[in-house]
C-alpha beads as a LAMMPS data file, in Angstrom:
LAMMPS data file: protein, C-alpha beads

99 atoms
98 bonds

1 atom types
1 bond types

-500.0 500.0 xlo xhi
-500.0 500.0 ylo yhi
-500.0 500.0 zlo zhi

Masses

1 110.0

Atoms # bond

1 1 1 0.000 0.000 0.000
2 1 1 2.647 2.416 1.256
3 1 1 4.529 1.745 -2.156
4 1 1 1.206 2.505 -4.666
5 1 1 0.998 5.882 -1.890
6 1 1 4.710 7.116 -3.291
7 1 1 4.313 6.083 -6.621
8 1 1 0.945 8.259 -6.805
9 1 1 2.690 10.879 -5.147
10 1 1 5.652 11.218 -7.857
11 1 1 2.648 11.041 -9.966
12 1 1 1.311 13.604 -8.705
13 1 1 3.975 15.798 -8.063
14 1 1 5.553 15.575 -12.237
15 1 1 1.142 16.370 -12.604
16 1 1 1.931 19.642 -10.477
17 1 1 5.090 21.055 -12.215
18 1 1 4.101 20.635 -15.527
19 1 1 0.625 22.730 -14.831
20 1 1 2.776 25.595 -12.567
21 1 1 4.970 25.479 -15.645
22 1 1 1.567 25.848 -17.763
23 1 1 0.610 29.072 -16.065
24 1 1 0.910 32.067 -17.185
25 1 1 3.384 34.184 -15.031
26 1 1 3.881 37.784 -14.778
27 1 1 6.527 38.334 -16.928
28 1 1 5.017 35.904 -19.221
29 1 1 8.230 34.228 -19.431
30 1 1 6.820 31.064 -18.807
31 1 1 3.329 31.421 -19.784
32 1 1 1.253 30.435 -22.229
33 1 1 2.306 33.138 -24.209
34 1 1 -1.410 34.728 -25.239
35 1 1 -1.737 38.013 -26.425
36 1 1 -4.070 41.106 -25.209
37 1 1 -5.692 39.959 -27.839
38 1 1 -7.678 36.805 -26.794
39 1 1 -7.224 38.184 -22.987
40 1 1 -10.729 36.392 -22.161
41 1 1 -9.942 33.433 -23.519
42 1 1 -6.386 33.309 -21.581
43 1 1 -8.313 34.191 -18.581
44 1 1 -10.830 31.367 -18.629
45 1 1 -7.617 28.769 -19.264
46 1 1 -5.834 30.268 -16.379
47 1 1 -8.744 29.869 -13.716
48 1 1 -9.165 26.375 -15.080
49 1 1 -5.295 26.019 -14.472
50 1 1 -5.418 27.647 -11.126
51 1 1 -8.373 25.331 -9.868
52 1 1 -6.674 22.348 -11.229
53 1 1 -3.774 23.417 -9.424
54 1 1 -5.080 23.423 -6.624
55 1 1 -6.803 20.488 -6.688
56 1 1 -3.527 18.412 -7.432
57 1 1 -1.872 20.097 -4.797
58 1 1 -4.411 19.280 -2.285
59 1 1 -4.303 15.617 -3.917
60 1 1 -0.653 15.481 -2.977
61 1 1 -0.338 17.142 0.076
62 1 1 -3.292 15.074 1.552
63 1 1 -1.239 11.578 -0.416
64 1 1 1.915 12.910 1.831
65 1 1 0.157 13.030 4.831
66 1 1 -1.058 9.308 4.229
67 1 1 2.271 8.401 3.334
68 1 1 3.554 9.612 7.006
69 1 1 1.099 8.411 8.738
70 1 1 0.990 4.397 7.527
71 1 1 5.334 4.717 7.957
72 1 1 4.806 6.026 11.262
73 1 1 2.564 2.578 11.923
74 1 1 5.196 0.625 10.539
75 1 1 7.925 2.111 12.640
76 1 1 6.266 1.825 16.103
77 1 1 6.591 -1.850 15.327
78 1 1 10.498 -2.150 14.419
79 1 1 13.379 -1.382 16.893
80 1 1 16.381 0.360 16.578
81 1 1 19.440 -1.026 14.409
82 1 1 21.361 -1.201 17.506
83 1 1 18.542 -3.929 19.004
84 1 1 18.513 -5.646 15.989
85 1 1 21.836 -6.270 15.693
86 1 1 22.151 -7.509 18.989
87 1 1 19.363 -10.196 18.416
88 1 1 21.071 -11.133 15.459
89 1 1 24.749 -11.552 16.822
90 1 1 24.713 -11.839 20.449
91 1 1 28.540 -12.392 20.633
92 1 1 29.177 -8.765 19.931
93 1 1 30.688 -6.351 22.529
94 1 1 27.883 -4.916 24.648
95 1 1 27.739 -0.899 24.291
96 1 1 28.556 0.995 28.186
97 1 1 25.356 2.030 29.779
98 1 1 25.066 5.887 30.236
99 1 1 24.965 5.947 33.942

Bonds

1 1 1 2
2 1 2 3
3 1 3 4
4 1 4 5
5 1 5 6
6 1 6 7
7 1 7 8
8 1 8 9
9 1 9 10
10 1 10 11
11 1 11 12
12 1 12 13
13 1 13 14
14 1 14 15
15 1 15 16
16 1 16 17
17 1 17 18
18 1 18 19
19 1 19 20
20 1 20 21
21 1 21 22
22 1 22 23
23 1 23 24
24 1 24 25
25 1 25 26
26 1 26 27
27 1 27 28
28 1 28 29
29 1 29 30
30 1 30 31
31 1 31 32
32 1 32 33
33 1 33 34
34 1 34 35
35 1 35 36
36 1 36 37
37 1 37 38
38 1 38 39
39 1 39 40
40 1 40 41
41 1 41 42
42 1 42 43
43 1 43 44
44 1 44 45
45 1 45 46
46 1 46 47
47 1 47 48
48 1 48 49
49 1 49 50
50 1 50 51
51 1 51 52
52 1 52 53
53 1 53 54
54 1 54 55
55 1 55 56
56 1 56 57
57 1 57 58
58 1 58 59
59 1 59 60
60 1 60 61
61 1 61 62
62 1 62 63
63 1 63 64
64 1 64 65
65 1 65 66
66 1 66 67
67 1 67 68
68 1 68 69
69 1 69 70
70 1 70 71
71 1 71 72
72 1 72 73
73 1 73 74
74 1 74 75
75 1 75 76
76 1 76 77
77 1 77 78
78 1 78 79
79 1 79 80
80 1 80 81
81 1 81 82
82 1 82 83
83 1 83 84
84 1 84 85
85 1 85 86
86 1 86 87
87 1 87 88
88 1 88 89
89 1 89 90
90 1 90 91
91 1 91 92
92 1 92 93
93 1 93 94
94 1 94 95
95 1 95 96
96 1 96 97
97 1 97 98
98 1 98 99
């Protein structure tokens, strides 16, 4: 599950550049490149990309927050390396207790 959750996300994030890269900026430099000409018609694509922006960036900011929280499940049930290691050599020097 956790692995379909990052995949979506990269998904979702290459979705997200490409449209901020799609706006129209205020230089223009970036933009779609519309004159004053068909101003209307460059304003009704750029609420449609601002919406859709937002909606993918709610989309992945809500898909990171998943992401966190099934890891966070996952690593309440694992121990540190050190504990690990220990379990699976027991012949190794024992670390000093902090007194």
């Amino acid at each position: 599950m956790e692995s379909l959750l990052v995949l979506i996300n990269i998904i979702l994030a290459i979705v997200l550049i490409i449209v901020i890269l799609l706006q129209r900026s205020e230089g223009g430099a970036l933009g779609l490149g519309v004159s004053q000409d068909n101003f209307t018609s460059a304003r009704t694509v750029g609420t449609f990309l601002t919406k859709f922006t937002s909606i993918i960036a709610a989309l992945f900011i809500i898909c990171s927050i998943a992401i966190v929280a099934i890891s966070r499940d996952e690593l309440r049930e694992t121990q540190s390396v050190l504990e690990k290691e220990e379990e699976q050599n027991p012949n190794l020097p024992q670390i000093p207790q902090s007194k």
